[in-house]
C-alpha positions as CSV (number, residue, x, y, z in Angstrom):
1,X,94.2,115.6,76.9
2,X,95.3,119.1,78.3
3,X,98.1,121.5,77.9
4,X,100.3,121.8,80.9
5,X,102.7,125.1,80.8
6,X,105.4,125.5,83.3
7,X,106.2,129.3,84.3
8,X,109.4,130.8,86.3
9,X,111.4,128.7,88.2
10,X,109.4,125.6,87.7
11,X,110.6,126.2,83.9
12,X,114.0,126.8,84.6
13,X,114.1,123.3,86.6
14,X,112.2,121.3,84.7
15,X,114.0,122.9,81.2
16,X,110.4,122.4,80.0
17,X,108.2,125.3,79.0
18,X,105.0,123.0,78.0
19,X,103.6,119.2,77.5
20,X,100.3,117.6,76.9
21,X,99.0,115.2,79.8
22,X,96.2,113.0,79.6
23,X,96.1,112.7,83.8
24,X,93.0,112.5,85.2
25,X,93.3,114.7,88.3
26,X,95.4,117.2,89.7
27,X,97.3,114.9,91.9
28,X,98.0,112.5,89.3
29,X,99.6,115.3,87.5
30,X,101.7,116.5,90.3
31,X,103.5,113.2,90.7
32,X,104.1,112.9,87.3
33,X,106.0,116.3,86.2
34,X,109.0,116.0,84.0
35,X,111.8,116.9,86.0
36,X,110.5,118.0,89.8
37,X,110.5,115.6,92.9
38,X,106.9,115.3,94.7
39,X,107.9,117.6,97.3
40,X,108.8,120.0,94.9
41,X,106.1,119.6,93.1
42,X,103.0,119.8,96.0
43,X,104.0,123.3,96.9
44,X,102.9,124.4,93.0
45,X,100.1,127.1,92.5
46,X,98.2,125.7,89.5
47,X,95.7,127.3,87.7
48,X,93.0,125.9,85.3
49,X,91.7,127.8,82.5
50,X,93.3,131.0,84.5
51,X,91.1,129.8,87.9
52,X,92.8,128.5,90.8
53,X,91.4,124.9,91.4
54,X,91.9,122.3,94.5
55,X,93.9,119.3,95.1
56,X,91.2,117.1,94.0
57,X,90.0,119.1,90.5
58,X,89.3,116.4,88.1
59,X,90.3,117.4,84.2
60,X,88.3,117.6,81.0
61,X,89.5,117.5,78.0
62,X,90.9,120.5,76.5
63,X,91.9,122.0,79.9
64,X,95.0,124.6,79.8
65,X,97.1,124.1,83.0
66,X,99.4,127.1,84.4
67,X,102.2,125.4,87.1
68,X,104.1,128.2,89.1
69,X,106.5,127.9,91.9
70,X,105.3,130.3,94.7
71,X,106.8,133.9,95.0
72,X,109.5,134.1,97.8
73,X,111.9,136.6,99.2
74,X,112.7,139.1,101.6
């Protein structure tokens, strides 16, 4: 099982700040967030333990999982 906390806009659309998840991957996790569309959700930076991981990343248990929307503007 890890804790999954939603930052910025991905908070504000979700109305979620955190949930656990007992996913097994990162893409299984991605199609399954409370709240966001696939699309919406593939174009996330995550971070794993505060390290940037890929697609692919397989969890352990007791991972902490940061979801941000990219910055934009200008």
């Amino acid at each position: 099982m890890m804790v999954v906390k939603l930052f910025g806009v991905v908070r504000l659309q979700t109305g979620v700040s955190c949930f656990e998840s007992d996913a097994e991957n990162l893409r299984e996790l991605l199609e399954n967030i409370p709240g966001l569309t696939k699309k919406e959700a593939k174009d996330l930076i995550v971070l794993v333990n505060g390290k940037s991981v890929g697609r692919n990343y397989r969890f352990q248990d007791g991972d902490e999982v940061a979801l941000l929307a990219p910055a934009g503007g200008g």
